[in-house]
VOGU-3710 file (C-alpha; in Angstrom, 3 decimals, decimal comma):
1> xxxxxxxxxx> -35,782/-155,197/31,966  -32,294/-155,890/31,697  -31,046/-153,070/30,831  -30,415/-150,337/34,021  -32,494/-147,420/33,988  -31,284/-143,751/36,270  -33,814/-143,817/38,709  -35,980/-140,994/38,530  -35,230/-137,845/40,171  -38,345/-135,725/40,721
11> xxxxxxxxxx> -35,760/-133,323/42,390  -33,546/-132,884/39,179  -36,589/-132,485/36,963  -37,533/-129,376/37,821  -33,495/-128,379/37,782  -31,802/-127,343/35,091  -28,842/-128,836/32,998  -26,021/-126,842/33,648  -23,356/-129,042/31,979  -21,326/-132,685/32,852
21> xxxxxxxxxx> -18,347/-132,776/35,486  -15,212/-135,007/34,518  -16,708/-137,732/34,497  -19,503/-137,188/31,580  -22,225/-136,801/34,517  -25,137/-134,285/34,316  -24,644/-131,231/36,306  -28,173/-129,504/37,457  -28,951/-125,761/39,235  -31,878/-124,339/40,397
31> xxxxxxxxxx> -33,938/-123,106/38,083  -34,957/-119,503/38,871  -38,615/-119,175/40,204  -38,742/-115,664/37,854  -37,927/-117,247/34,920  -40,398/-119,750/33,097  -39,183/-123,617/32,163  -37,673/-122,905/28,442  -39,467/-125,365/25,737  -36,949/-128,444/25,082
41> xxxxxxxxxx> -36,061/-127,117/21,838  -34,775/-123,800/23,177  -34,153/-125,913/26,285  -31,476/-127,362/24,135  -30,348/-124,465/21,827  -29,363/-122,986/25,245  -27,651/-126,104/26,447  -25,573/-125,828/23,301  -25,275/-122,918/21,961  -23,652/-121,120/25,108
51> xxxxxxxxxx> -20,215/-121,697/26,135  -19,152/-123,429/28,673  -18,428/-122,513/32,224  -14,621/-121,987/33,426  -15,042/-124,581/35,410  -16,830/-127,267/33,074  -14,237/-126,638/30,246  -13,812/-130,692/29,982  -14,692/-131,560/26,174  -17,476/-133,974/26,780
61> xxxxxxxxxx> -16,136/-137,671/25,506  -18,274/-138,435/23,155  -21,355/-136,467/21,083  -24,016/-135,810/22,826  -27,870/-135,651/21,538  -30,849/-133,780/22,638  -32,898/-135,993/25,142  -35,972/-137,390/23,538  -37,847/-138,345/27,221  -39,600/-142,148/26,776
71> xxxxxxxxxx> -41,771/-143,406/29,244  -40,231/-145,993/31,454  -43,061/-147,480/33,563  -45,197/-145,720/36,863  -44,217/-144,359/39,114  -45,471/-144,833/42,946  -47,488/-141,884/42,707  -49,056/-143,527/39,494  -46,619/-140,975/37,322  -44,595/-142,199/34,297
81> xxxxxxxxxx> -40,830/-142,789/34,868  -38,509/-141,389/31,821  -35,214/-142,637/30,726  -32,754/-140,876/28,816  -32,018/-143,260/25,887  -27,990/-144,276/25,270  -27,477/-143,415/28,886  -26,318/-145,906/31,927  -27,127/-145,173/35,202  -23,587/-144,883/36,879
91> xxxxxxxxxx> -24,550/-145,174/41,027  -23,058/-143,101/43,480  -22,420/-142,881/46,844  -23,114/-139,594/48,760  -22,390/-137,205/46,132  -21,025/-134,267/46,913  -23,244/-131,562/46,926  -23,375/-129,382/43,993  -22,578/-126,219/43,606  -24,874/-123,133/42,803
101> xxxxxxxxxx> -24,677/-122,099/39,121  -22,883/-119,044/39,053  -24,889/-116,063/39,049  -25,132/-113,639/35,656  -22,573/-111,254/35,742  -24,057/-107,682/35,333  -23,562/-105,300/32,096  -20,531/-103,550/32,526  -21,432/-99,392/32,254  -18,549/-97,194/31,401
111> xxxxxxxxxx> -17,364/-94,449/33,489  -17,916/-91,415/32,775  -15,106/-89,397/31,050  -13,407/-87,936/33,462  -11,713/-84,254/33,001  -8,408/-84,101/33,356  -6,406/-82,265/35,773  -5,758/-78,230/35,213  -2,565/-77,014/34,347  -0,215/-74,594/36,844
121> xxxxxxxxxx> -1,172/-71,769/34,082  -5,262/-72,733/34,292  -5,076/-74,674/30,805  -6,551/-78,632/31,247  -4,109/-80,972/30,943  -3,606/-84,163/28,951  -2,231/-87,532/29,392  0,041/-89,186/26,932  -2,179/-92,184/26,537  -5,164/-90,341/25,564
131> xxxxxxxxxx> -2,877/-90,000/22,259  -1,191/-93,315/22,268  -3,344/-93,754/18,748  -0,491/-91,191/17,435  2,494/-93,938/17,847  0,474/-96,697/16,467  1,781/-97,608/12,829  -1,055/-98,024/10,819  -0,136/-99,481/7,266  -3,769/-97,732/5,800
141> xxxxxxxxxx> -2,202/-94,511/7,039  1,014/-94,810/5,368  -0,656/-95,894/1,701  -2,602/-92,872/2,404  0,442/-90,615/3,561  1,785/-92,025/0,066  -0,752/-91,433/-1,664  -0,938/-87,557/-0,653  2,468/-87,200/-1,447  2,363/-88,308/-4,756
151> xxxxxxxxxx> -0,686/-86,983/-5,793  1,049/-83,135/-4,090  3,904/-84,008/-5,801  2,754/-84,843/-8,953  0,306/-81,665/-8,927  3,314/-79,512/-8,349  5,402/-80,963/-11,174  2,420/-80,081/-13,970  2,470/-76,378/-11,685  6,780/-76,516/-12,649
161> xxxxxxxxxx> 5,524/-77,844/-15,940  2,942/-74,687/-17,118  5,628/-72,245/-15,368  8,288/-73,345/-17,502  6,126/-73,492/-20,583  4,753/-69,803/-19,725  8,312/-68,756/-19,022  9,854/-70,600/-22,741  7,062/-68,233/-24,217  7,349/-64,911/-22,904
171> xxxxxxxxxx> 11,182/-65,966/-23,726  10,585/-66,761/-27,153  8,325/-63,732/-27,518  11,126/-61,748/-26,550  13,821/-63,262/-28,818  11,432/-62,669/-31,881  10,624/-59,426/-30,778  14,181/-58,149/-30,747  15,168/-60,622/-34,050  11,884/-58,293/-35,840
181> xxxxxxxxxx> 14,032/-55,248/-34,415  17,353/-55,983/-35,151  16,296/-57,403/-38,448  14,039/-54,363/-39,956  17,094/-52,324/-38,241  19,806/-53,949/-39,991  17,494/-53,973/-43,566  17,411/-50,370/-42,630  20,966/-49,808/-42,471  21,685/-51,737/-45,336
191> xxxxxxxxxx> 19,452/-49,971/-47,871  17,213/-53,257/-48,374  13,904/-51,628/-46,831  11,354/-50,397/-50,117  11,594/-46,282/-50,686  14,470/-46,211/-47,587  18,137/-45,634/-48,016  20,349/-46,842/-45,410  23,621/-45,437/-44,320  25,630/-48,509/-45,316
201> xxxxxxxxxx> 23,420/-48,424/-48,613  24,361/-44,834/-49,283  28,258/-45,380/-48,709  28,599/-48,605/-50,040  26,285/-48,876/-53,324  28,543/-47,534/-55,742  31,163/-49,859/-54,235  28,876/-52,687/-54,673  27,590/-52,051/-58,185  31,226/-51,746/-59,648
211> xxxxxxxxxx> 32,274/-54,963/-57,946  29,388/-57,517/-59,346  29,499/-58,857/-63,004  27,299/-57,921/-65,397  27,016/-59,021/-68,780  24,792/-56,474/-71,548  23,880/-56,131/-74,924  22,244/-53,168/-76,674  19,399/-53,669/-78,256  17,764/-51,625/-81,494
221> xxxxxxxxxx> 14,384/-52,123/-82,250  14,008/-50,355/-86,108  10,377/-49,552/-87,346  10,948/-50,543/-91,262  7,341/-49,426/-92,353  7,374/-46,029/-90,245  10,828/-45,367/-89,413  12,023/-44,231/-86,106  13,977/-46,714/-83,273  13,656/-47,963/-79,950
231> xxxxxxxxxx> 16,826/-48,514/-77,789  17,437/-50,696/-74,613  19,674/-52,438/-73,280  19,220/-55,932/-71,538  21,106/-56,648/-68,545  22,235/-60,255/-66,819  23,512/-59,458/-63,361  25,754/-62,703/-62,781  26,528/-61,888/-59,305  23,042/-60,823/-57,831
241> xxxxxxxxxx> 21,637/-64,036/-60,218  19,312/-60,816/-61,514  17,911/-59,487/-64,805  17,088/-55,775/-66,169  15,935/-54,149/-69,051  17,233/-50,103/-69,508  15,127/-48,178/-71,764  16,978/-45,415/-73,721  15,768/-42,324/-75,023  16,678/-41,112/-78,300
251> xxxxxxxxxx> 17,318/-37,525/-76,739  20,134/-38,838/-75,411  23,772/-37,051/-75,717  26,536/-39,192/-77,409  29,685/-38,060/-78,582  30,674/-39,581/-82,194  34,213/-40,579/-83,228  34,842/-37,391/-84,318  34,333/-35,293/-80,954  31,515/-33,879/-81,894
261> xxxxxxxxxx> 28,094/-33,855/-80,134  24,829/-36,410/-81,243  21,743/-37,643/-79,916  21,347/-41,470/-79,643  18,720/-41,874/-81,970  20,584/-40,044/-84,770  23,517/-42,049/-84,298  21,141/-45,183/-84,887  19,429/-43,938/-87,598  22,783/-43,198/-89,611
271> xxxxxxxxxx> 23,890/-46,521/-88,450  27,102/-45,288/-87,116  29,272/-48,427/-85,793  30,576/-46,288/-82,999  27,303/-45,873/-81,235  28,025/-48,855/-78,900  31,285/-47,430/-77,514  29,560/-43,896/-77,849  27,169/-45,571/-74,692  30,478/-47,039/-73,051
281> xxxxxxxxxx> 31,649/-43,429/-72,455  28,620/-42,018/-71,443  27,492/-44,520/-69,122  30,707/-45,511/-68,522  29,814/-49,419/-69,226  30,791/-52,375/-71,308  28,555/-53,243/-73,685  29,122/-56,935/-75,385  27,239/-56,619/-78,460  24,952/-55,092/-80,464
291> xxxxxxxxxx> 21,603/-56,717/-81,498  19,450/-55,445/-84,433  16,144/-56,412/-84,411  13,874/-55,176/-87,173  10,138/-55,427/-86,513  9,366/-58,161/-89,165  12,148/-59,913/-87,082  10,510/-59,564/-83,775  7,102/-60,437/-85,284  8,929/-63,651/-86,331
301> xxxxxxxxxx> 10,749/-64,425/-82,721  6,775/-63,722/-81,081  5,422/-66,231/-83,444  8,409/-68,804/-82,797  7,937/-68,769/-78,983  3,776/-69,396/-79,236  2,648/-65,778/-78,472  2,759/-63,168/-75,758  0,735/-61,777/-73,054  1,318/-58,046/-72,203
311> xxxxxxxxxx> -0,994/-56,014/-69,502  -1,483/-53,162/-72,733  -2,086/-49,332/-71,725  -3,813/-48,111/-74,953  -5,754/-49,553/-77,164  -4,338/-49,817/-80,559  -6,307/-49,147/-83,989  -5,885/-51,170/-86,428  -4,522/-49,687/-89,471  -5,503/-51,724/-93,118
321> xxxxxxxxxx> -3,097/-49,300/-95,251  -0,016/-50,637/-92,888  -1,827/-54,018/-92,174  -1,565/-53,368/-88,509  -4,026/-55,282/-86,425  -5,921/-53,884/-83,625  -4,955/-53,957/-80,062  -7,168/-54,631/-76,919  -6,157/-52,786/-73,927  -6,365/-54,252/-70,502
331> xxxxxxxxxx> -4,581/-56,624/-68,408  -2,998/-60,832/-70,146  -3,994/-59,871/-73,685  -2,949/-62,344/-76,239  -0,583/-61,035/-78,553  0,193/-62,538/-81,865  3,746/-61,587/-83,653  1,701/-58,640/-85,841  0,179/-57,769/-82,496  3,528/-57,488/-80,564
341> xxxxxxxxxx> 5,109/-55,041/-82,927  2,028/-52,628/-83,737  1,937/-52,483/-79,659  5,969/-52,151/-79,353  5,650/-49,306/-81,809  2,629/-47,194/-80,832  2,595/-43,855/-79,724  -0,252/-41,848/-79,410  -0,751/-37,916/-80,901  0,713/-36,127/-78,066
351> xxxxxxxxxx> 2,627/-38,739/-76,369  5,979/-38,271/-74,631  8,244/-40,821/-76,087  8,930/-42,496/-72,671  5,188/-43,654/-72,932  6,341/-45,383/-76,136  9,789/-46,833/-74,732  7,453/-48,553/-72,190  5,413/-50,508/-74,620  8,859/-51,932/-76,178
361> xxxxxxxxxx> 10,126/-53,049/-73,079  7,294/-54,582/-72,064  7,065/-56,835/-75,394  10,855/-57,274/-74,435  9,652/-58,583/-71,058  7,106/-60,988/-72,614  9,186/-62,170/-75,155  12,315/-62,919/-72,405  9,311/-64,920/-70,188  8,812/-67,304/-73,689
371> xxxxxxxxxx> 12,402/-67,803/-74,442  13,602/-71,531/-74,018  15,570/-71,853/-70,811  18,210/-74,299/-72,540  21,010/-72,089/-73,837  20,992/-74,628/-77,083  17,666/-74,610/-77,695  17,261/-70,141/-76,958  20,406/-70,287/-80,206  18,171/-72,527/-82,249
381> xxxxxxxxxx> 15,160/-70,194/-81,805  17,726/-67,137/-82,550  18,496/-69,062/-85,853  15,434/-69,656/-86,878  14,453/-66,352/-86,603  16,971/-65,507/-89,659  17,764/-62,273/-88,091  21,109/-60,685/-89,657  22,720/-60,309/-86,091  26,238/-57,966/-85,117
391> xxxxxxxxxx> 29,355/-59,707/-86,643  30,648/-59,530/-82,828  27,278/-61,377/-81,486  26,359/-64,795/-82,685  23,961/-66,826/-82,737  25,183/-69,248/-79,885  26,389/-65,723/-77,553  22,930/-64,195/-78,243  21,033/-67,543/-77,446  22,941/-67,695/-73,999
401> xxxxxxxxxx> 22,413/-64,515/-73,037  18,643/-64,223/-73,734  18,084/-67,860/-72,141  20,008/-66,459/-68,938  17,626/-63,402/-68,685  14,844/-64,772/-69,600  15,336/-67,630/-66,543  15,272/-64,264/-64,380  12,379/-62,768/-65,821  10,539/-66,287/-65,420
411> xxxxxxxxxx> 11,298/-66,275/-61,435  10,544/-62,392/-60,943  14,340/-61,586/-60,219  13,501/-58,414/-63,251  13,690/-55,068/-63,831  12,486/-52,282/-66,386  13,593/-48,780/-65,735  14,030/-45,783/-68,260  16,543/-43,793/-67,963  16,172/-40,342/-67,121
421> xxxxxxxxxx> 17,313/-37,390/-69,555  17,432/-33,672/-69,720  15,843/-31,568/-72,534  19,944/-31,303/-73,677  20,675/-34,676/-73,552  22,338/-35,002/-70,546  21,649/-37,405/-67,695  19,952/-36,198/-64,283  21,179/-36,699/-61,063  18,547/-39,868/-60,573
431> xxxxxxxxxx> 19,628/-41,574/-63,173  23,305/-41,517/-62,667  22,900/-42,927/-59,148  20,222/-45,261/-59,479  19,748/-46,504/-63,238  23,519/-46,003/-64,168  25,238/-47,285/-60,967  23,163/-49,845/-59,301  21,307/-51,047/-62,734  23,851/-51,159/-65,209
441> xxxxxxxxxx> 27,340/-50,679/-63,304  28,403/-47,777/-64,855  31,510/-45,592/-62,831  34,812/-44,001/-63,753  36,481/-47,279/-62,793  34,825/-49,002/-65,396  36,636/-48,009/-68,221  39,445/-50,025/-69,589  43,254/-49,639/-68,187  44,782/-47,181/-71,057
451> xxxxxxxxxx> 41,555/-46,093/-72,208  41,432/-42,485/-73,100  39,474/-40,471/-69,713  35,638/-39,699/-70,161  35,489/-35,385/-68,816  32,554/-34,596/-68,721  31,359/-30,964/-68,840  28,831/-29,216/-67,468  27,679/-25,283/-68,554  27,674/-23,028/-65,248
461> xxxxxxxxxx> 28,414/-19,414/-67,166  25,022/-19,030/-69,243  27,054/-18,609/-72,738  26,915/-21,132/-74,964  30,514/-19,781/-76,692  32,320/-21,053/-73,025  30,855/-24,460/-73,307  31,724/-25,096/-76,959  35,665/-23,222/-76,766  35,691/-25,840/-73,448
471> xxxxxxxxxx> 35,074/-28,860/-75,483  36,581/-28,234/-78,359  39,825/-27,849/-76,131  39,144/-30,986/-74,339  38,922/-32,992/-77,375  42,074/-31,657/-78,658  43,547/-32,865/-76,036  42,671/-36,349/-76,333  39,868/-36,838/-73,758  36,431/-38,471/-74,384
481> xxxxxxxxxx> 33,811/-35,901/-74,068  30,867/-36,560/-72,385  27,946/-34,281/-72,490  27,058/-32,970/-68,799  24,262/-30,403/-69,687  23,619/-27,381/-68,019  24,066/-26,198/-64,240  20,515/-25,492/-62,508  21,670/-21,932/-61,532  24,958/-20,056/-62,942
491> xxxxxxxxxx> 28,022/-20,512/-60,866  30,905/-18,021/-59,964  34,175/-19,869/-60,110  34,846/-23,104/-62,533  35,642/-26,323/-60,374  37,247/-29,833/-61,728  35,983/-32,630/-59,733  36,821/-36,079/-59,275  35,851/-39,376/-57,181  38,792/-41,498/-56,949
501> xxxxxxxxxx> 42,078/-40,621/-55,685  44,128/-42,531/-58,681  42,306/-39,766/-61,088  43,190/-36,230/-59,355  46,424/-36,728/-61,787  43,806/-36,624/-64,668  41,856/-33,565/-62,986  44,759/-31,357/-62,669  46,066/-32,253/-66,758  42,245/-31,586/-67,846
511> xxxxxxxxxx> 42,687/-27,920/-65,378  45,550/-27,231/-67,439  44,200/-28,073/-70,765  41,489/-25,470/-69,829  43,719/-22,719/-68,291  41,891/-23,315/-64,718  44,099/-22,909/-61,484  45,160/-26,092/-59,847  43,261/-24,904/-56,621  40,344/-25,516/-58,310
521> xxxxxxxxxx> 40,404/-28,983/-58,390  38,605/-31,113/-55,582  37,690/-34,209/-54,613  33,537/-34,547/-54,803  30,991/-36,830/-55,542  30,356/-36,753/-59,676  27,146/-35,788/-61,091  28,275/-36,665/-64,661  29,145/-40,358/-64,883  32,825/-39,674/-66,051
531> xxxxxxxxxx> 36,417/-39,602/-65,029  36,428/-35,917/-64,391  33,425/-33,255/-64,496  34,317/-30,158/-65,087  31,654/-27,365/-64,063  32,404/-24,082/-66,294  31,875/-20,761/-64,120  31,890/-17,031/-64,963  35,406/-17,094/-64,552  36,384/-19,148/-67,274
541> xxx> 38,018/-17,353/-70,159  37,490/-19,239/-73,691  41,488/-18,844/-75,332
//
């Protein structure tokens, strides 16, 4: 053969290949007796899967393949020789001898922990590096660190968050609490809680009533089939944007043009013209107009504005000899114009008359509720009605007016409210203060500058002679009379009152017109809506 074969080495087949030297030769160790000849493929999975020595770290030159043994020929002992194919045989001379594969290093076993050295005070001690780990940055740590922070941080801003909120609350409970306080105090004060007077209400509602605008008209409902009347008088209150309807009885004192004494529904009935100034002095008022308003009238405004509804009392008959249809009673019955004034007009067998003055001013009410809020188109409704009105009220003033009202009886701003009388005419106490003053106005500084002073008188001595010598004298002497009743109990000495300083001049003439002492005038609060009361005692002497 031409090629040259390696010899074969019965000596190096039963070594093992360790690795190559420099030079790309096979390096070969005893094989240990213990351990058994690995198969060739494991043989070679060894070779090449372990890392090299230290001392064989040459990178081989070129790839190297498993050896595939071939036989080569026989040998002297009759064996096969083997070649490694790609190989040359490279000779030598006296190699050096090789050395011993390097024995297996054994497992490494850790030491035991050892303890570390007590302290002077008994305690073990520690060495810093056992804690080294504590210096180490560590980004993980620090996203974690983070991460703690925010989420603490974020936890105590909701904890800020529902403190705050719980704080703003009890706050705002408090604020409303003392706004419900001082709020129902104040209303309190001021008079403007229901069935409670205030102190600033009962000091300053006089004050108040004289010092808002009010425009009135009287109103005189006349029965033409039965006979009789029905007085009121409606009320726009300009300033309070408010609306009122003051039902008159016809027991009422007046005083005629003459001086002498009436009741209000005698003065209607004669049709005296001076029974609207007759109400100035005893209220003590200003009345714009007068408005007569016959029932076939009224039927004929009812019918104009469509029908009423009125919450009825009674139940009226129905009466064919007066053609009077019948009325239902209970609440949103449907009134025609027929209806309205058989209603307006009833009074039972038996009835007081305020039970009657109710019914009209409810009709009134209903009626206000239909009128056209348009001030033009209230005056065309007034003219259509044909009604022959008060040469001093028109059609175009009445129209107004009733349109005004009627806007406050349409929003609620209303009131009805009879005035309260005495068996003699006079007014009591509760109607002076709350009809006469806060409804319609009425006060001694409501009469005109020049216009002659309203005394009114009052009966204290229990003879009738003393009261009548008294006003008899009074109107002699030019005042306006005005009809104060009688005392509740008889009174010793005779007093001359008065509320406002500019009148004590009056007070002390009226004294003197009388023959009383000038010690006997006073400053007081006036039970009689006048100028000047004068209460006549025991100790008045008639001249």
């Amino acid at each position: 053969m031409s090629d040259p074969q390696e010899p074969y080495d019965p000596y190096a087949a039963q070594q093992q290949l360790l690795g190559y030297d420099e030079y790309g030769r096979p390096v070969y160790g005893q094989v240990p007796a213990q351990s058994a000849r690995p198969a060739p493929q494991q043989q070679y999975e060894q070779q090449y899967e372990q890392p090299y020595p230290q001392q064989y770290e040459q990178p081989y030159p070129q790839p190297y393949e498993p050896p595939h043994q071939q036989p080569y020929g026989q040998g002297a002992a009759g064996q096969q020789q083997y070649h490694a194919p790609q190989r040359q045989w490279i000779p030598q001379q006296n190699p050096a001898p090789e050395p011993a594969p390097p024995a297996p290093a054994p497992a490494q076993v850790p030491e035991p922990r050892r303890e570390a050295p007590a302290g002077p005070d008994g305690d073990p001690g520690y060495r810093t590096e056992q804690f080294a780990f504590i210096d180490q940055p560590d980004e993980d740590s620090e996203d974690v660190i983070d991460w703690l922070a925010f989420t603490e941080s974020r936890t105590e801003r909701r904890e800020e968050a529902r403190r705050r909120g719980r704080n703003r609350t009890v706050a705002l409970i408090v604020v409303l609490a003392l706004f419900v306080v001082g709020g129902a105090g104040y209303l309190w004060y001021a008079g403007k809680l229901p069935f409670l007077d205030g102190p600033a209400s009962k000091k300053d509602s006089a004050a108040a009533a004289g010092a808002q605008k009010r425009d009135m008209i009287v109103v005189h409902l006349r029965n033409t089939k039965r006979g009789g009347s029905s007085t009121a008088l409606l009320v726009d209150n300009v300033t309070a944007r408010q609306g009122a309807t003051v039902l008159l009885p016809n027991t009422l004192g007046v005083t005629k043009q003459d001086g002498t004494g009436s009741s209000l529904g005698t003065s209607v009935e004669e049709g005296a013209l001076g029974t609207r100034e007759s109400l100035d002095t005893v209220l003590g008022t200003r009345i714009g107009g007068t408005w007569r308003l016959d029932t076939p009238f009224l039927e004929r405004l009812v019918e104009l504005v469509g029908g009423i509804e009125v919450d009825t009392d009674a139940a009226v008959p129905a009466d064919d000899r007066a053609k009077t249809p019948a009325v239902g009673q209970g609440p949103k019955q449907s009134l025609t114009g027929a209806m309205a004034v058989a209603y307006a007009t009833y009074r039972a067998q038996g009835e007081p008359e305020v039970k009657q003055l109710e019914r009209t001013g409810k009709v009134l009410y209903a009626v206000l509720r239909k009128i056209p809020g348009d001030p033009k188109a209230a005056a065309t409704t007034v003219e259509s009605m044909g009604q022959i009105l008060d040469p001093g009220l028109d059609a175009q003033s009445l129209g107004a007016l009733l349109s005004r009202i009627g806007e406050h009886a349409k929003e609620g701003a209303y009131r009805t409210e009879v005035l309260g009388v005495k068996p003699d005419g006079a007014l009591t106490d509760d109607a002076n203060k709350r009809v006469v003053k806060e409804l319609l106005g009425g006060s001694a500084s409501a009469a005109q500058p020049g216009a002659t002073p309203r005394v009114g008188l009052r009966d204290a001595t229990g003879d009738g002679k003393a009261q009548a010598a008294a006003k008899a004298a009074l109107l002699n002497g030019g005042y306006a009379f005005v009809d104060g009743g009688k005392a509740d109990r008889p009174s010793a000495a005779s007093q001359v009152t008065y509320q406002d300083d500019a009148q004590r001049e009056r007070a002390v003439g009226v004294a003197k017109t009388l023959g009383l002492p000038e010690t006997a005038v006073k400053k007081a609060e006036n039970t009689v809506n006048a100028d000047v009361v004068v209460t006549l005692g025991k100790d008045y002497k008639a001249s």
